[in-house]
C-alpha positions in Angstrom: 61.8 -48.5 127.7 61.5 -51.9 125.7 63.6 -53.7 123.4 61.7 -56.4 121.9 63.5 -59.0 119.7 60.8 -60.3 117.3 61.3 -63.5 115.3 64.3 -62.9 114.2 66.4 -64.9 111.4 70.1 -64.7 110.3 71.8 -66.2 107.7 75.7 -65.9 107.1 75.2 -67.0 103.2 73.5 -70.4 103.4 73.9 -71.1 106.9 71.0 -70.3 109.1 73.1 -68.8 112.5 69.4 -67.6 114.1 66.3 -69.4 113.9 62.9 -67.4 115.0 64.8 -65.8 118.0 62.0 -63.7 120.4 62.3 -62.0 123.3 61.9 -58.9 125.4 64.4 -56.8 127.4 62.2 -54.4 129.9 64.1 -51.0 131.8 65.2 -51.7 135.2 66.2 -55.6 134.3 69.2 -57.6 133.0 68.9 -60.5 130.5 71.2 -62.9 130.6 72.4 -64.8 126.8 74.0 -68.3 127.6 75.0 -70.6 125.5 78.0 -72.8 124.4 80.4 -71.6 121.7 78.6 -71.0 117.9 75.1 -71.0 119.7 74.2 -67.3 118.4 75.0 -65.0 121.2 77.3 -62.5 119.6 75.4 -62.5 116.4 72.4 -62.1 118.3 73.7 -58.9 120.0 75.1 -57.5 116.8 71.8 -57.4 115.1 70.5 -55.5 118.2 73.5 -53.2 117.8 72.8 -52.5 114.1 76.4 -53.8 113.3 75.1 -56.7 111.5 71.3 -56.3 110.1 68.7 -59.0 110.2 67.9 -61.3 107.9 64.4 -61.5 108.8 62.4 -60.8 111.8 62.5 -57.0 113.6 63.9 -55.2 116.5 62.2 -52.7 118.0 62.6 -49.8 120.8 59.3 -48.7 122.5 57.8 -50.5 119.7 59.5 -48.5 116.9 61.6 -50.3 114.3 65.2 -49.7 115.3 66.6 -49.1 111.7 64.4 -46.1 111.5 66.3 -44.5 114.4 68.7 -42.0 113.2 72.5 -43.3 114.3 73.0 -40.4 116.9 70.2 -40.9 119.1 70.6 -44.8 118.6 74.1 -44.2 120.1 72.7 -42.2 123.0 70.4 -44.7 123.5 72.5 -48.3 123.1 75.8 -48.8 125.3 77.8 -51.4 123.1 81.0 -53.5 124.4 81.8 -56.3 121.8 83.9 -59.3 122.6 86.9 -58.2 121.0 88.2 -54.8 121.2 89.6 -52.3 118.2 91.3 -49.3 120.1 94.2 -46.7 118.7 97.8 -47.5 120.3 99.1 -44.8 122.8 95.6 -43.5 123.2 94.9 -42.5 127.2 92.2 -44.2 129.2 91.0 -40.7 129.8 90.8 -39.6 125.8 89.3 -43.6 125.2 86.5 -43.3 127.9 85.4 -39.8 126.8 84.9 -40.8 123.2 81.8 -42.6 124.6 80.2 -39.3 124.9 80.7 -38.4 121.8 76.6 -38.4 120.8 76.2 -35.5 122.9 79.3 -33.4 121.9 79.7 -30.4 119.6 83.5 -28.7 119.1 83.6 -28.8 122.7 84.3 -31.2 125.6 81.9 -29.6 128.6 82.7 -29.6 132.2 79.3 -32.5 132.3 81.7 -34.3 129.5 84.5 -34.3 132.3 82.1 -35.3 135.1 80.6 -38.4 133.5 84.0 -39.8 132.5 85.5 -39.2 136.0 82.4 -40.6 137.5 82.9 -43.9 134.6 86.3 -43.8 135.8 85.6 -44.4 139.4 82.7 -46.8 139.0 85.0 -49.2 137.1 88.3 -48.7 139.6 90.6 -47.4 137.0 90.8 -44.0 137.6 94.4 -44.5 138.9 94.7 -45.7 135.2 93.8 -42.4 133.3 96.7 -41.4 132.5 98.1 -44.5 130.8 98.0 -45.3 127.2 95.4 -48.5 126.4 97.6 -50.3 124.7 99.9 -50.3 128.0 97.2 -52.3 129.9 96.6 -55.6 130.6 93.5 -57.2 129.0 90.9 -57.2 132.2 92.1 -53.5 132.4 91.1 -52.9 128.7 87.9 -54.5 129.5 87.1 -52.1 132.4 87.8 -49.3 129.9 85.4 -50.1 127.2 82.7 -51.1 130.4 83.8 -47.7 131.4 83.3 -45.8 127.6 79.6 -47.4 127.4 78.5 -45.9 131.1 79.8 -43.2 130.2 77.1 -42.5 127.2 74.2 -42.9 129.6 72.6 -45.4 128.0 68.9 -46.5 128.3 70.3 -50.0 127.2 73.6 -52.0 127.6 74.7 -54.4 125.5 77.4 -56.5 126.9 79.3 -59.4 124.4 81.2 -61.5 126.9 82.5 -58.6 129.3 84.2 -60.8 132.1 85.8 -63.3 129.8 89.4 -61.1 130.7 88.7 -60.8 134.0 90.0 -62.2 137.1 86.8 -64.0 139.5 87.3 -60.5 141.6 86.7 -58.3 139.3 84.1 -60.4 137.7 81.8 -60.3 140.5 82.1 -56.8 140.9 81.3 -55.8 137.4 78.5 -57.5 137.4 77.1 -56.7 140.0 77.8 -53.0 139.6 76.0 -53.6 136.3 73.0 -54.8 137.8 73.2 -52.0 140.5 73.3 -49.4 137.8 70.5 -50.9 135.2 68.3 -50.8 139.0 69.3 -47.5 139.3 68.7 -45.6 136.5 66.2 -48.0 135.3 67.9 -48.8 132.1 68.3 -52.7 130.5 71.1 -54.6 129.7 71.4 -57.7 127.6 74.5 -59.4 128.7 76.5 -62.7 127.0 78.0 -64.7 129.4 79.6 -68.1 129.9 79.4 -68.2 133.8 76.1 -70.4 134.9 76.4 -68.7 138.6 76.7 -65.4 137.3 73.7 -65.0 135.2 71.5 -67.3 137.9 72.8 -64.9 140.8 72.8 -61.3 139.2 70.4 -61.4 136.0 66.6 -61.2 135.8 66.1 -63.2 132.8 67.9 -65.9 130.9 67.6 -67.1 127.2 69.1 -70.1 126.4 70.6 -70.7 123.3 71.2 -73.6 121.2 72.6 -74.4 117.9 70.7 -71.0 117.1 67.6 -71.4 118.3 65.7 -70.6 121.3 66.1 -73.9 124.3 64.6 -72.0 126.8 63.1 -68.3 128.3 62.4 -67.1 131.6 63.3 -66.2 134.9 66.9 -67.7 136.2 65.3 -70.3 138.6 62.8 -71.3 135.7 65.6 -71.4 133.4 68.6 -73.0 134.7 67.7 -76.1 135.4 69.8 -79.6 135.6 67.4 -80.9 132.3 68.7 -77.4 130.5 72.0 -77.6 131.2 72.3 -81.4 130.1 70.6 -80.5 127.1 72.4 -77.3 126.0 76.1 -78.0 127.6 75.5 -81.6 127.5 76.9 -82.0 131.2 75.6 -83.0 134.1 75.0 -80.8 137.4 73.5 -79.9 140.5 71.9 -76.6 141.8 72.8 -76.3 145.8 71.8 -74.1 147.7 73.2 -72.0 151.2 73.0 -69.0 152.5 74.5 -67.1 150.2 72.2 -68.5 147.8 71.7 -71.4 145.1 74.8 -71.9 142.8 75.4 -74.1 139.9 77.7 -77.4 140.4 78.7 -78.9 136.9 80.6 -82.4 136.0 82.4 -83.4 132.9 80.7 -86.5 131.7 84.0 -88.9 132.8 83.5 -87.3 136.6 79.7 -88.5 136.4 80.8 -92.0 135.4 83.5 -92.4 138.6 
């Protein structure tokens, strides 16, 4: 499956937040959304999601306009996490998780209902948590628990707003890269926002650089993240190093580079 993003505009009012944005996001890979703060990312993902709806431009799944997909098979087929969480006080983990499958139920929760939530439970480490009410948790456990709602729709598609900004480097890494391990998997896609340079050049496919709205740069991480892009969309400097463990991502305020 394919979601391609095809020159796509958005305007809150007057102000242009998207310019001509393009890009494709193919089963079996993760694309990485960077960019600083008011560069487009979570807008971008919310026009994907259908909360927000294009200006101009289309989105399309396997080449079929996506606002001509009824909601219910949409929602079996997009696993959304936003940045900022809505959830009902003294609800359980458990009762939270399961409403991601929700698309496939009737009056009924099914033994398979059970399964797959368990099974959500485990891959993010909080089944211990199940139990407890949301509003208990701290705010990397609540992340874990909306991760855990979307897997737990068996999506073809993840869309991820920012899912490690609560959460401590540990648990970072891992969700990440159990991310990555799933979309491989069950050849599914996921379109992730991130802040985290050595994140998105170690465990992502593809990375679309963002910039004041518009499209700096497209492609593989290693074609992507270069020193010239990072000056020009963080406006620091940096240094890619490599060992082997890998290549990583070494930035400098602009004060360190003059010392």
């Amino acid at each position: 499956m394919k979601i391609s993003v095809e020159h796509i505009h958005q305007n809150y009012g007057e102000r242009e937040v998207l310019h001509d944005i393009s890009f494709n996001a193919d089963s079996g890979e993760v694309l990485a959304l960077l960019g600083p703060n008011g560069s487009g990312k979570s807008t971008l993902i919310k026009a994907i999601a259908d909360i927000i709806s294009p200006t101009s431009g289309a989105i399309k799944i396997d080449g079929v306009n996506a606002d001509s997909i009824d909601k219910t098979t949409r929602a079996k087929t997009i696993g959304y996490v936003p940045q900022y969480f809505h959830y009902t006080p003294f609800t359980t983990v458990l009762d939270t998780v399961l409403i991601g499958r929700r698309p496939y139920m009737s009056w009924n929760v099914s033994d398979e209902d059970l399964e797959i939530v368990d099974e959500s439970l485990e891959t993010m480490n909080i089944a211990d948590l199940s139990s407890r009410f949301v509003n208990e948790l701290s705010g990397g456990q609540r992340q874990r628990v909306f991760i855990a709602r979307a897997l737990a729709q068996k999506p073809s598609f993840f869309l991820f707003d920012e899912p490690t900004s609560s959460l401590d480097l540990k648990h970072q890494l891992e969700t990440v890269s159990t991310m990555r391990d799933i979309v491989r998997r069950d050849n599914s896609a996921m379109i992730i926002a991130l802040h985290d340079l050595n994140l998105a050049l170690r465990y992502t496919d593809k990375v679309l650089m963002l910039k004041d709205g518009s499209m700096c740069s497209y492609g593989t991480p290693n074609e992507t993240l270069t020193v010239e892009s990072i000056r020009d969309v963080y406006g620091v400097e940096s240094e890619i190093v490599e060992n082997k463990k890998g290549r990583f991502i070494l930035s400098y305020a602009p004060s360190e580079v003059k010392q």
